[in-house]
C-alpha positions, 0 to 999 in steps of 0.5 A: 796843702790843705786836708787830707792828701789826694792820694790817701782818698784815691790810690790806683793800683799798677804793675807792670811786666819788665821786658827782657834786658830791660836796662837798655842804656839811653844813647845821646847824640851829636856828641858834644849836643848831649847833656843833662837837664838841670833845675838851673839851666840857662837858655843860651845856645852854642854857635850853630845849635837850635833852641826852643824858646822854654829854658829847659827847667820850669821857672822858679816862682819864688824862694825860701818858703814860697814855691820851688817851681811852677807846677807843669800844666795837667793834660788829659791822658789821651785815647792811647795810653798803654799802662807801663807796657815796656820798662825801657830807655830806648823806645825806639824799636827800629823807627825811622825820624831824626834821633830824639834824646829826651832828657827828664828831670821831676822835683816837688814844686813845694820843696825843690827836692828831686822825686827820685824813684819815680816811674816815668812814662813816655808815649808818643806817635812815629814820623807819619802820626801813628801811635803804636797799638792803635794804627787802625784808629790813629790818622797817620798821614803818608805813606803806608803807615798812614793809618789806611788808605782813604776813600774814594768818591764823593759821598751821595744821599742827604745826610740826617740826625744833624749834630745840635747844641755846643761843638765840643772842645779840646781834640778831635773824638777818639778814633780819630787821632785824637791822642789826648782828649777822649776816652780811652781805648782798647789797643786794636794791635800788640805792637809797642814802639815809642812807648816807655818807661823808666825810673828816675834816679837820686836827682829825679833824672830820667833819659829816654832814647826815641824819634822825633815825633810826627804829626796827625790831623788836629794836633802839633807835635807832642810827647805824652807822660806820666809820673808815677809816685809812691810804688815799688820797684819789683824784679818784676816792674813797679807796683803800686803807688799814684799818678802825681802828674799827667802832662805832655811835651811841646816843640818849638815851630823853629824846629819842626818847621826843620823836620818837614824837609826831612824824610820820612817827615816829609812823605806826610800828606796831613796838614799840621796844626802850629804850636799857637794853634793847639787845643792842649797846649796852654801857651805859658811856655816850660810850664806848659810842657814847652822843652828846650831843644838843642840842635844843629839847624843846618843838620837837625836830621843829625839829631836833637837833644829835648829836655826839660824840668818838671814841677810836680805835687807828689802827695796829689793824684792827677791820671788825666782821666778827669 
């Protein structure tokens, strides 16, 4: 890396609140389906699990002096991010969806080296596509958390002031569901469920307790998150420091293909978009945010275990606001 570092031009100022009994231990499930992510991990599957199709760890580039780690794919931050609102393991709040143990790992892509101390935050929709704060605007799909009941009747009248030039790219327009393009909005509610954020230990590690997230109109099933560098942990949260990384997770079409027969992911009306079909995830695998999953494929209701290695420039700025 060349010049002055990114974070020295532009450093973003951050606290957060802790809730109360914020050390809530993260739960695994299946038993013997836990276990932690590793930067050498292998891809192979025990009898009668699922597997994504990433290994779980980003892919080696080189060695020596060359790069670790492929440095994970950059995303937008998406209309719905909440800055650090709850310092937790368990996101879950009560939610219904198939048990979720995300198991993180962060190293310097350049060094190898585990960032340790990291704030990482999760965020991401329920079962029916609802982000939490945000269901007024979010496009739930089935059920009463849908995101509103839709409207009845044909539209009358000649519609005018048509749209011209270039139709935009990426998701659909905040207000929409968009959940990862757009700018950001104000949350219209106080509710916090499947939002997080915790700190990564001595080998960057971090686990989050959730659900297995749903869907909405325009987007495959996805996990927002960040990496936060540089800050201080607090009695009252961490403060300061940069955003080093903004990205999203992905899951395998073997596995949510599983989900669709189970309830209350099987209630939603929303057509869902196929991983191939996405407009944010870039196709390149674990680089791009693709987790590895473990799973029993006659029994995914019982529970799934995502984890995945993420490769970051610690000395880099990257708030997905750009």
């Amino acid at each position: 890396m060349t010049g002055t570092p990114a974070h020295k031009k532009s450093v973003t100022r951050r606290k957060v609140v802790v809730a109360g009994g914020a050390a809530v231990a993260a739960v695994g499930v299946g038993g013997a389906l836990a276990m932690s992510a590793s930067a050498d991990e292998t891809a192979d599957t025990a009898t009668g699990t699922g597997s994504s199709t990433g290994t779980g760890s980003a892919a080696a580039a080189g060695t020596g002096a060359e790069a670790c780690y492929r440095l994970t794919s950059e995303t937008t931050e998406g209309p719905y991010y909440i800055d650090a609102d709850k310092i937790r393991q368990d996101i879950t709040e009560g939610k219904e969806g198939i048990p979720l143990t995300l198991q993180l790992k962060v190293v310097d892509a350049e060094t190898c080296e585990p960032v340790a101390n990291a704030a990482v935050d999760v965020w991401h929709c329920d079962a029916l596509g609802d982000y939490s704060g945000y269901e007024s605007l979010s496009q739930g799909g089935g059920g009463a958390g849908g995101g509103g009941t839709p409207p009845t009747g044909a539209p009358t009248g000649t519609p005018t002031d048509l749209p011209s030039g270039a139709p935009p790219t990426g998701e659909p327009p905040t207000g929409g569901g968009g959940g990862g393009g757009g700018g950001h909005e104000e949350p219209t509610s106080d509710t916090r469920y499947l939002r997080g954020t915790w700190k990564t230990d001595k080998q960057g590690r971090v686990t989050f307790t959730t659900v297995f997230p749903g869907w909405y109109q325009g987007r495959c099933v996805h996990i927002h998150t960040k990496v936060h560098v540089g800050g201080e942990w607090t009695d009252t949260g961490y403060e300061g420091g940069h955003t080093c990384h903004t990205g999203q997770f992905f899951f395998a079409e073997e596995a949510v293909l599983l989900t669709e027969d189970v309830a209350p992911y099987s209630t939603s009306t929303t057509t869902r978009t196929k991983l191939t079909e996405d407009t944010i995830y870039d196709q390149s695998g674990t680089t791009g945010g693709l987790l590895k999953l473990k799973y029993n494929k006659n029994k995914i209701s019982k529970g799934v275990v995502a984890l995945i290695t993420m490769g970051v420039d610690p000395d880099e700025t990257h708030d997905g606001t750009g």
